[in-house]
C-alpha positions in Angstrom: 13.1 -28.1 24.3 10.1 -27.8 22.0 9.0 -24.5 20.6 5.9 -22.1 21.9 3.5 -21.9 19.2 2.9 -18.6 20.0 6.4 -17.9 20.2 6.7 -18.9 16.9 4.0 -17.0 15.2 4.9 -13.7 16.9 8.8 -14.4 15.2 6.6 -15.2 11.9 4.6 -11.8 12.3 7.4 -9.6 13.0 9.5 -11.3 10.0 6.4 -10.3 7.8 6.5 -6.6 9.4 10.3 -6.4 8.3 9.6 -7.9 5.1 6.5 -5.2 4.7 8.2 -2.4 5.6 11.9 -3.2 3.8 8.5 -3.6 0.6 7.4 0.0 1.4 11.2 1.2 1.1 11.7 -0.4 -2.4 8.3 1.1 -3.4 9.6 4.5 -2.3 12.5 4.3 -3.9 10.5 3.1 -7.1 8.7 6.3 -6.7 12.2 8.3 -6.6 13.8 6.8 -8.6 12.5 5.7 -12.4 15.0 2.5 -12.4 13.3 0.6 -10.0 9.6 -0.4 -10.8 7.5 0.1 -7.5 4.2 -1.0 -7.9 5.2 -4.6 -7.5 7.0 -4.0 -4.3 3.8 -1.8 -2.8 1.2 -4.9 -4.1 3.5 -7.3 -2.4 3.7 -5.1 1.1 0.3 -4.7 1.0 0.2 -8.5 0.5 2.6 -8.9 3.7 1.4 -6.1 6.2 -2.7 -6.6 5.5 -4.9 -4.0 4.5 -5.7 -2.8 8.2 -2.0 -2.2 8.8 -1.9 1.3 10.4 0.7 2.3 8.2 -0.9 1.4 4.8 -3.8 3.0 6.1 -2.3 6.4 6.9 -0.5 6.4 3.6 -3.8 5.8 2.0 -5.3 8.7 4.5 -2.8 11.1 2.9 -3.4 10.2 -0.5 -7.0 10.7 0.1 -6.6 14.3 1.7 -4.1 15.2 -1.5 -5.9 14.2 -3.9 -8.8 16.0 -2.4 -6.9 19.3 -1.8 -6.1 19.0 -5.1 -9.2 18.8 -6.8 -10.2 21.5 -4.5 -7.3 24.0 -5.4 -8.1 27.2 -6.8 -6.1 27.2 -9.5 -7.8 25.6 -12.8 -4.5 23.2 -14.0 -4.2 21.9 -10.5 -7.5 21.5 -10.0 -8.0 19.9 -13.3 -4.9 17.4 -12.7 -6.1 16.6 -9.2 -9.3 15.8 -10.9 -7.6 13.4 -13.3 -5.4 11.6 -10.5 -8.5 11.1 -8.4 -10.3 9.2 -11.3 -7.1 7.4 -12.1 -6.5 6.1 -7.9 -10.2 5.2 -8.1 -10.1 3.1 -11.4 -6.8 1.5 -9.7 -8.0 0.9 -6.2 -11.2 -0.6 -7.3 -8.9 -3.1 -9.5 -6.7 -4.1 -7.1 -9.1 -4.7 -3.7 -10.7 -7.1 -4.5 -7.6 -9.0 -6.0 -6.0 -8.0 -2.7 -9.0 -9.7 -0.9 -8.8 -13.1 -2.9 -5.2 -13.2 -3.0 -5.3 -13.1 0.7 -7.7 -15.8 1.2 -5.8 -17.7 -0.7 -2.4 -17.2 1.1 -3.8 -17.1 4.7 -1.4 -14.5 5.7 
């Protein structure tokens, strides 16, 4: 009996969901815990969910509103660390898009 191709694309997508969000995990856990190096594991979920996943996308909502209530804060350290992390996610982010963007293209996920 030969195979849907749609059938087989939607198993392909949710493999790459599971394989995303076990990413996300390991990044967390690279967060936690100083043993395990994260960043490779959120550049690599990012890789397998896409940048408009809805999840990547609130994550990247919260760090926006944090980093903004930070800078925002009252108190001068905070508000001078917040200030410093925001400059920092910046630099980051507008190193890693466009990467992001070619490395998709290339991959065709």
């Amino acid at each position: 009996m030969p195979t849907d191709r749609n059938d087989l694309s939607g198993r392909v997508g949710l493999v790459r969901r599971a394989l995303g969000y076990f990413c996300l995990v390991i990044w967390f856990l690279g967060v936690v815990l100083p043993i395990i190096p994260g960043w490779p594991a959120l550049i690599l979920a990012i890789l397998l969910l896409g940048r408009r996943d809805r999840t990547l996308r609130l994550g990247n909502l919260i760090t926006r509103r944090t980093l903004r209530w930070l800078r925002l804060h009252p108190i001068p350290r905070i508000r001078d660390t917040g200030r410093w992390l925001s400059t920092k996610y910046l630099t980051l982010r507008r190193t890693i898009t466009p990467r992001l963007i070619a490395a998709e293209h290339t991959f065709r996920f």
